[in-house]
C-alpha positions in Angstrom: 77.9 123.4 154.1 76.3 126.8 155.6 77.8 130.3 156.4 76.3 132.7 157.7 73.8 132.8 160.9 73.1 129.3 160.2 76.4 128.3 160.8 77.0 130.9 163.9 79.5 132.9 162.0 79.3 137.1 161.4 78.5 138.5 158.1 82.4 140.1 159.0 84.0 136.5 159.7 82.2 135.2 155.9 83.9 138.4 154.1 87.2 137.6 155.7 87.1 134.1 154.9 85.9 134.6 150.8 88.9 137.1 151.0 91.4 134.9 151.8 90.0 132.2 149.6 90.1 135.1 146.4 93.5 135.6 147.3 94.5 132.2 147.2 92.6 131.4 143.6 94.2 134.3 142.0 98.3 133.2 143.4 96.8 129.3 141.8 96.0 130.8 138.5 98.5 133.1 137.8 101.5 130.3 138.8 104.4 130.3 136.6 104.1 127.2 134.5 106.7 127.4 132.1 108.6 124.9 134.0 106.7 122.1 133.1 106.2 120.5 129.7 102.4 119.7 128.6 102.4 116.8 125.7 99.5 116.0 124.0 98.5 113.5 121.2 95.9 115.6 118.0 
């Protein structure tokens, strides 16, 4: 997978598009997760 000129998208478009992705990360790991149990066997 390219970005960049390679792909035919702005230097602009890539900074936009790894914002959105950072902003989507950090709301998947700062979930609430106390809702659900987690067992596990020791």
């Amino acid at each position: 997978m390219a970005l960049g000129v390679d792909a035919g998208i702005s230097k602009s478009e890539v900074s936009r598009i790894c914002a959105q992705l950072d902003e989507e990360m950090n709301a998947f790991r700062t979930r609430d997760l106390s809702h659900l149990a987690f067992p596990y066997l020791l």
